[in-house]
C-alpha positions as CSV (number, residue, x, y, z in Angstrom):
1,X,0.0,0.0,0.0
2,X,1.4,3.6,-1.0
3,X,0.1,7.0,-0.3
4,X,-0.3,9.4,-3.4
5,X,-0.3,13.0,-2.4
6,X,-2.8,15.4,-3.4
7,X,-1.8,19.1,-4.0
8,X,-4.5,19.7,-1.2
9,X,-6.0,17.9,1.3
10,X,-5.3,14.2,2.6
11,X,-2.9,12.1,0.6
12,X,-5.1,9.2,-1.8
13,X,-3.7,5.8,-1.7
14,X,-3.1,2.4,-4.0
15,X,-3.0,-1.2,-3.1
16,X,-0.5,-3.2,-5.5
17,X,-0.5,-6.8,-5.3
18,X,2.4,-8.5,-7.5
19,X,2.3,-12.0,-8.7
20,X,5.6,-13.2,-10.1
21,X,6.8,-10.6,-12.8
22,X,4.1,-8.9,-13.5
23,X,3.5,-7.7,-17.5
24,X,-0.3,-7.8,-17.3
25,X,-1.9,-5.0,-14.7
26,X,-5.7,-5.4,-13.6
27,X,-6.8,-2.1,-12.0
28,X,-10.0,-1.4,-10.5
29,X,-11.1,2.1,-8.9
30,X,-12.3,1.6,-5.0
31,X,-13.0,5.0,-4.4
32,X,-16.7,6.1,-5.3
33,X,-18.6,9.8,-5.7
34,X,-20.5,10.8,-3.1
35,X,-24.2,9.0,-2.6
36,X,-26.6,11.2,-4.8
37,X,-30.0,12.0,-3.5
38,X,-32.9,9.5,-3.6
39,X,-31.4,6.3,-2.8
40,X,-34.0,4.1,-1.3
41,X,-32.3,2.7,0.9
42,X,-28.7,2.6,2.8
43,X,-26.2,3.6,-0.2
44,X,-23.6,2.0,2.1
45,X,-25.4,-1.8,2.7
46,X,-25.6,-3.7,-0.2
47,X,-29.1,-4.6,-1.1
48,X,-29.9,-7.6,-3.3
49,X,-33.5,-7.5,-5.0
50,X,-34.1,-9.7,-8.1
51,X,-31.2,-9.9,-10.2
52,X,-29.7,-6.9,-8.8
53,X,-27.2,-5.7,-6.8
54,X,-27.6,-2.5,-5.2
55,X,-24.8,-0.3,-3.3
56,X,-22.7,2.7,-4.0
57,X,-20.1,1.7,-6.5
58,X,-21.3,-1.4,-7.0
59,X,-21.3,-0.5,-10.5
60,X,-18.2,1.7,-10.7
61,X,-16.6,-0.3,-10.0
62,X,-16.4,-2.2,-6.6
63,X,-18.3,-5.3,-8.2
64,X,-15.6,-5.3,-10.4
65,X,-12.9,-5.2,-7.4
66,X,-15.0,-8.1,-6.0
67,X,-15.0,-10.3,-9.0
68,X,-11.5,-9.6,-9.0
69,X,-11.0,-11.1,-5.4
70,X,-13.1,-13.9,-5.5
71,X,-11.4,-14.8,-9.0
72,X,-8.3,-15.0,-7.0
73,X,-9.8,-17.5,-4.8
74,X,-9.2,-20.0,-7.4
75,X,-6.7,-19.3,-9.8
76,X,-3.0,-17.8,-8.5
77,X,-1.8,-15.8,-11.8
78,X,1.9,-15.9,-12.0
79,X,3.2,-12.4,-13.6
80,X,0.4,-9.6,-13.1
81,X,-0.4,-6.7,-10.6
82,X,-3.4,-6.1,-9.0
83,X,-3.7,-2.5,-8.8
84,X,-6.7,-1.2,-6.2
85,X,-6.4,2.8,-6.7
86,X,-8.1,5.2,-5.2
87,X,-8.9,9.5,-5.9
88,X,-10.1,8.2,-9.5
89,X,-13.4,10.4,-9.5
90,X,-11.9,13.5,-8.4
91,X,-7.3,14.2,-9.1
92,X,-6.4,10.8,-10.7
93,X,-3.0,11.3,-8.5
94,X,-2.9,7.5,-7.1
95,X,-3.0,6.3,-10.8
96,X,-0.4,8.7,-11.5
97,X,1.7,8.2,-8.9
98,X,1.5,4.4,-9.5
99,X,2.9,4.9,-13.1
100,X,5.7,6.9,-11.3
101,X,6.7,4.3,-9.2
102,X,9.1,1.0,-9.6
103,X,5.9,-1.2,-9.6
104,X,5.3,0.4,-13.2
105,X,8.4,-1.1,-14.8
106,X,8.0,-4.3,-17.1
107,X,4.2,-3.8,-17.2
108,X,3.0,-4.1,-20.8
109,X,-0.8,-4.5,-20.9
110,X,-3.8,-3.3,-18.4
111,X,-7.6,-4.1,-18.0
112,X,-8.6,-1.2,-16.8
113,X,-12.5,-2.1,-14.7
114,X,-14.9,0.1,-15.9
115,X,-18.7,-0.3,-16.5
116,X,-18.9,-1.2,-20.2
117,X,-21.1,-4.2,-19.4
118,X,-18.8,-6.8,-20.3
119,X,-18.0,-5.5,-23.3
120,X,-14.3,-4.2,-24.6
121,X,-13.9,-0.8,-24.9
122,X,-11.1,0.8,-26.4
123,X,-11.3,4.4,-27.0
124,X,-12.6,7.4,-25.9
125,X,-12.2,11.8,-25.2
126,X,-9.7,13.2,-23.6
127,X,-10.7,16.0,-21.2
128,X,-9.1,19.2,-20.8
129,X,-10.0,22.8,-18.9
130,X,-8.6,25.9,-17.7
131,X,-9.1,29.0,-16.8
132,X,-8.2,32.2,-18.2
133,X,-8.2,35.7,-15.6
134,X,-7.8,39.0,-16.5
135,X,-8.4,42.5,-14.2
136,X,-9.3,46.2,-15.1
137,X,-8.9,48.8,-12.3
138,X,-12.6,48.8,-11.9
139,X,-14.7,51.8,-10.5
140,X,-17.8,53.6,-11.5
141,X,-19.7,52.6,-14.5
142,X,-19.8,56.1,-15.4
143,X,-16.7,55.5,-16.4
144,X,-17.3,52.5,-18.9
145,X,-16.1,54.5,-22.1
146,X,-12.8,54.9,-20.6
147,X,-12.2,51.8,-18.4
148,X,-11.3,48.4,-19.9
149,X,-14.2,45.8,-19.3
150,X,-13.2,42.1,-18.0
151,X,-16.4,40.8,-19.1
152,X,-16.2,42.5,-22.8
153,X,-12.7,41.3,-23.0
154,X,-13.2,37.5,-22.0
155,X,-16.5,37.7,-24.3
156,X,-14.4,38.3,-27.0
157,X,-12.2,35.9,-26.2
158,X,-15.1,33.3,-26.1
159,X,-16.0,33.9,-29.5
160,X,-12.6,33.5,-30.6
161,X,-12.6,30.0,-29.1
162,X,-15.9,28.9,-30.6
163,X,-15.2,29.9,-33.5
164,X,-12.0,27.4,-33.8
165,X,-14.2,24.9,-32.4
166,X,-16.7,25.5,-34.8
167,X,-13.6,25.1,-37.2
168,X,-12.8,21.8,-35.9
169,X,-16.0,20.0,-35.9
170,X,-15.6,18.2,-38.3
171,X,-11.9,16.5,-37.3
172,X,-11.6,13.2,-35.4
173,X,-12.4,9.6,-36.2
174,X,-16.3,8.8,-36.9
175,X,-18.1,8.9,-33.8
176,X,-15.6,11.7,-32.3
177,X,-15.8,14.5,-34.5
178,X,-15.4,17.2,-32.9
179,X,-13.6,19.5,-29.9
180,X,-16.5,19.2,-27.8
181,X,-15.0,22.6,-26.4
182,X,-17.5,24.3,-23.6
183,X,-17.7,28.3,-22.8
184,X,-18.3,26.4,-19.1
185,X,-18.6,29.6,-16.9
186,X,-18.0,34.0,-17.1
187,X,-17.2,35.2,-13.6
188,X,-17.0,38.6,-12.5
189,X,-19.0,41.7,-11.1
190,X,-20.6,42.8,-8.4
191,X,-23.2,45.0,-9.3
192,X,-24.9,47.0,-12.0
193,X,-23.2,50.0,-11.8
194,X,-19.9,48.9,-10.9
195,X,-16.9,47.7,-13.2
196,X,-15.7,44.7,-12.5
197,X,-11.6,44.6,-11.5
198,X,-11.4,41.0,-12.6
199,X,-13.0,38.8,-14.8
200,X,-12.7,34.9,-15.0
201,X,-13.7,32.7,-18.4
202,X,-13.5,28.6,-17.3
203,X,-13.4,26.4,-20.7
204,X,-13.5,23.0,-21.4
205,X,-12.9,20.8,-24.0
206,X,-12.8,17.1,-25.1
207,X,-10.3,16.1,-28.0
208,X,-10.8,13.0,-30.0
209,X,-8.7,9.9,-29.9
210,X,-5.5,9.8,-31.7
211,X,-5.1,13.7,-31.3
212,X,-2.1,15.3,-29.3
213,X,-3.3,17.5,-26.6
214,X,-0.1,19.0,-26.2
215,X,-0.2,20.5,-29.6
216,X,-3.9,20.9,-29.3
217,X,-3.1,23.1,-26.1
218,X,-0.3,24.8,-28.0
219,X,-2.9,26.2,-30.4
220,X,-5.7,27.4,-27.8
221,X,-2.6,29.1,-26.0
222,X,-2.0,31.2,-29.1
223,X,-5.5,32.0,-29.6
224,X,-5.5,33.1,-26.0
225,X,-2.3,35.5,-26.5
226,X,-3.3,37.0,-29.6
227,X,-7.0,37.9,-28.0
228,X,-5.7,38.9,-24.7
229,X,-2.1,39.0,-24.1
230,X,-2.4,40.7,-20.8
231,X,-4.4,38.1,-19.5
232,X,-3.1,34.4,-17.3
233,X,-4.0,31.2,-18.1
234,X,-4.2,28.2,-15.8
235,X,-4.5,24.8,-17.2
236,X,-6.6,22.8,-14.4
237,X,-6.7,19.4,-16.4
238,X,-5.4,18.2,-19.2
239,X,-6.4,14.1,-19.6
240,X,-5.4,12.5,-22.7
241,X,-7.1,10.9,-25.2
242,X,-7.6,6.9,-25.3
243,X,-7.1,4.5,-28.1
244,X,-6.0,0.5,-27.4
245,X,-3.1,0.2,-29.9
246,X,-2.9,-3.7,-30.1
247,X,-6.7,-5.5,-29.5
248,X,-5.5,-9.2,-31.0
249,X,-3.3,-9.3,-27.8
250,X,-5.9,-9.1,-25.3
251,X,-8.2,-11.6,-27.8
252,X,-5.9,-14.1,-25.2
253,X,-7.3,-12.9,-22.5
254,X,-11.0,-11.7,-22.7
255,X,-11.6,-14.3,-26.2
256,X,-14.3,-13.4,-28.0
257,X,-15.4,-10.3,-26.0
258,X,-12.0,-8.6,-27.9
259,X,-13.5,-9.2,-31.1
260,X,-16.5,-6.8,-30.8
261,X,-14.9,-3.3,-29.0
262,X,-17.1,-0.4,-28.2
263,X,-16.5,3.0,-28.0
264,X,-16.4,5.1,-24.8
265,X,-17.9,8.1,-23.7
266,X,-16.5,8.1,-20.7
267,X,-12.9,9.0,-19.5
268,X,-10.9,6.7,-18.0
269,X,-7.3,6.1,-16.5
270,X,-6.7,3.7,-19.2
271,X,-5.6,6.6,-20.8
272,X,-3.1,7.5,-18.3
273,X,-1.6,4.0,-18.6
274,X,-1.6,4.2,-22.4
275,X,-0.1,7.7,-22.9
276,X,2.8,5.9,-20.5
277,X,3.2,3.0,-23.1
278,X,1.2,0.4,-21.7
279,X,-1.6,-1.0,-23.9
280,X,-5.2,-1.2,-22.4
281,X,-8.7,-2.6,-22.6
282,X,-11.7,-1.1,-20.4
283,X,-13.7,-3.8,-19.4
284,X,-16.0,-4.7,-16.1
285,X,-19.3,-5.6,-14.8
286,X,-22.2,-3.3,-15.0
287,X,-23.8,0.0,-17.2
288,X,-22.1,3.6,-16.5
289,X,-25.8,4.5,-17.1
290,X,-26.1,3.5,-13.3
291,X,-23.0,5.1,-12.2
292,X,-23.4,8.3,-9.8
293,X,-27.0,7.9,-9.7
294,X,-29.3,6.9,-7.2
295,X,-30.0,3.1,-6.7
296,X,-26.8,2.1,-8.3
297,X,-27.0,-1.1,-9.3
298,X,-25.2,-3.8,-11.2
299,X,-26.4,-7.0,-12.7
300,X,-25.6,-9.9,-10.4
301,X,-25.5,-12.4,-13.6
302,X,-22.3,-10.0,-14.9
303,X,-20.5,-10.2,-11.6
304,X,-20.7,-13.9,-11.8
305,X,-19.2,-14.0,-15.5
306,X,-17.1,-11.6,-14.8
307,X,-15.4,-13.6,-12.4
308,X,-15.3,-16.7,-14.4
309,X,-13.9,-14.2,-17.0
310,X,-11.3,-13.1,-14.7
311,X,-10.3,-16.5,-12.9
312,X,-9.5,-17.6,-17.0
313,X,-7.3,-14.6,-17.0
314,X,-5.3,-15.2,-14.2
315,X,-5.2,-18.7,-14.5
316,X,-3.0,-18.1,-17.6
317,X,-1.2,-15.2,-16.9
């Protein structure tokens, strides 16, 4: 077990388990969001009615961890890692300090457990935001003719970046065209008749897979500079893209479920573990549709096969 430090707040955590020399990593997230409103019942006592399975995370992704365990009951795999890793709905910095650490070396694929019902997925968004301030000396709006504006500025600024998202809707593989970049929030101002000393535009934007966010970041920097050179920029995230490189070597692992891969739209820290040259799948139990909702549930009939699916993995690993 490691500690992962967060730039604020209590340090996350991992728990690595190593079977002989590991060069295939299972990873599932234990950390959850917090229980939504409207649960029915406890979100923290799992509740079997029918063919369900109801508890918080029990869809992302905890009844992935537990078909993980009880796969491990039976079959002893003899080079993988078992990565439990936590902060994966908020920083990502347990994942990331994992693929920092020696435990990352010699690693060369990852099932990454996600809710994709079983099914492979290998691609999906990036995710990207930040935040771009600027400041006036404010006063009177009496004075508006002769004081800069934070608000006017950043608005122009906005326009600027839709209209390169609007030129880049059409770039990206089928099913990802598209920057999916979001005007998200325009801060600033206190009252009618007052200029505001600072004003505060928060974008965000979702590349396609295959497409370089650092050069992608490079541009929206220069569109930033020209616009408003005077102003700061903070990048808050910056997630890469996802694409499995290799399928036909996990076909050995998850058999015919390899054959038929889904799309994603969803992030996931596949993508951390791919961008740092290990090839990944996403693949677990259960529907995102039920993730950070109330009543999450997942099917008890895919925790079962997903077991089985898993105890055939580590029984030849």
């Amino acid at each position: 077990m490691a500690d992962a430090p967060r730039a604020q707040g209590k340090p996350s955590s991992y728990v690595y388990a190593r079977f002989g020399r590991p060069k295939l990593l299972v990873n599932a997230h234990l950390d959850t969001v917090p229980p939504n409103a409207d649960w029915s019942s406890d979100p923290f006592v799992p509740r079997i009615e029918g063919d369900r399975l109801y508890a918080l995370g029990a869809a992302d992704t905890k009844g992935a961890a537990a078909a993980i365990l009880s796969a491990l009951d039976d079959a002893k795999p003899t080079d993988t890692g078992i990565l439990f890793s936590g902060d994966e709905e908020w920083s990502g910095v347990a994942i990331r300090d994992f693929v920092g650490s020696a435990h990352f070396a010699g690693l060369e694929r990852a099932i990454v457990c996600e809710p994709t019902n079983l099914r492979a997925g290998t691609r999906h968004r990036g995710i990207g935001s930040f935040e771009v301030d600027v400041t006036s000396p404010g006063g009177h709006s009496s004075l508006a003719d002769k004081l800069p504006s934070p608000i006017a500025m950043l608005s122009r600024l906005g326009v600027a970046l839709d209209d390169w998202a609007r030129a880049h809707r059409d770039v990206g593989p089928k099913g990802f065209e598209g920057m999916c970049l979001n005007l998200a929030k325009l801060e600033g101002g206190v009252a009618f008749n007052v200029i505001p000393a600072h004003g505060r535009l928060v974008v965000s934007l979702r590349p396609p897979p295959g497409f370089d966010t650092v050069a992608i970041r490079a541009e929206l920097e220069a569109i930033i500079a020209k616009a408003l050179p005077e102003a700061k920029t903070r990048f808050t995230r910056d997630n890469p893209t996802f694409a499995t490189r290799d399928l036909k070597s996990f076909e050995p692992l998850l058999g015919k479920i390899a054959a038929a891969p889904i799309d994603l739209g969803f992030w996931t820290e596949a993508a951390v573990l791919a961008a740092n040259g290990v090839d990944a799948v996403v693949f677990g139990p259960g529907d995102i549709a039920q993730a950070h909702g109330p009543n999450e549930w997942v099917p008890i009939d895919e925790l079962h096969r997903a077991r089985e699916i898993f105890r055939a993995m580590f029984a030849q690993s």
